[in-house]
N, C-alpha and C positions, 0 to 999 in steps of 0.2 A: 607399570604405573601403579602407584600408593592409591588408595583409596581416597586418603587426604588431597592428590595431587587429580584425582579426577573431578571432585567434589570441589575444588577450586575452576579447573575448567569448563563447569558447568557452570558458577557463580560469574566466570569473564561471560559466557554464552548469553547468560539471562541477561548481564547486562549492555549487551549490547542488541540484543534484540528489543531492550528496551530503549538505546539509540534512535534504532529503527521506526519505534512506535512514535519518536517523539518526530523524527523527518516526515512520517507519515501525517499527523497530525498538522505538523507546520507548511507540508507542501511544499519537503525542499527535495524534490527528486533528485535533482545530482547531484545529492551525495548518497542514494541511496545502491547504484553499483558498488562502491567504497565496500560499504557496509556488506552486501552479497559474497563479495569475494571471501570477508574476514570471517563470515561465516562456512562457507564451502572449506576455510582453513582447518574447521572444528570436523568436520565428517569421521577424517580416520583416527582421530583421538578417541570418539565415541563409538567406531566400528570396532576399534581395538581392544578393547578395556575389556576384562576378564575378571574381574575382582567381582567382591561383593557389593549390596546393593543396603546401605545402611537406611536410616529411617532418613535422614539429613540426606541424604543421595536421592531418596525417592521422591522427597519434598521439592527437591531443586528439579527434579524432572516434571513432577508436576505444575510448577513452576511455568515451566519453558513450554509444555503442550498449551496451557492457556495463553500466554501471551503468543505464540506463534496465531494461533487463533483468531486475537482480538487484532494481531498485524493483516493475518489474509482478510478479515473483516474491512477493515480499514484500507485495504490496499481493490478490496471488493468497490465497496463504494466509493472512491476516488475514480476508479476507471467507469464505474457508472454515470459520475456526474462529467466527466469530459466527454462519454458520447451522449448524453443528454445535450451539452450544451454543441455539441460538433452538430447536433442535428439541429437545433434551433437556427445557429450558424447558417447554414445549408438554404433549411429553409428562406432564410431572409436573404438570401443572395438570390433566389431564383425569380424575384418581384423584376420587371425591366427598370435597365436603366438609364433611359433615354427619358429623364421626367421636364427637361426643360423645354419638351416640343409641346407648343398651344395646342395643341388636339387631342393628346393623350394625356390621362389623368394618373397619377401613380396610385395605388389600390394601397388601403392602410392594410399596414404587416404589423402584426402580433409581436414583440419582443419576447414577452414572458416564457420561462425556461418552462415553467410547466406548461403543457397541453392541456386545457381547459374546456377543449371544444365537448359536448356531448349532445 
């Protein structure tokens, strides 16, 4: 492989990791396997390559370490704010729920996602 033809492969990589940044951002997980696969396509192209490493080669690699970054980033706090809210969930399921018996009073539950108590 040409240097020209690696340095283009690198330029499909970044942009599709920048795909990824933008599913992340918008919350469309399924199309995010999609994207996975097209990427694990790229592996032996970049395991292979033997050539040199021009300045425009090193840029685009730089490139790609940052935004893989700002994706685990992103991909970080997504899965924080769904156990965040799974546990809020939780919680508010565990109040009874038998509220229409004259005797028992149902106990106010807290919705708010953050924990406030101290």
């Amino acid at each position: 492989m040409t240097e020209r033809e690696f340095e283009r492969q690198l330029q499909q990589f970044l942009r599709l990791l920048q795909k990824e940044k933008t599913c992340l951002i918008k919350n469309q997980a399924e199309k995010l396997p999609e994207l996975v696969e097209k990427k694990n396509a790229f592996v032996p192209v970049f395991s292979t390559y033997e050539g040199t490493l021009s300045v425009a080669i090193k840029e685009l690699i730089r490139q790609i370490q940052v935004q893989q970054a700002e994706n685990l980033l992103l991909t970080e706090q997504a899965i924080s704010f769904q156990t965040v809210l799974m546990d809020a969930v939780k919680e508010n399921i565990k109040t009874p729920a038998n509220t229409y018996s004259k005797y028992q009073e149902k106990q106010a539950v807290s919705t708010a996602i953050i924990d406030q108590k101290m």
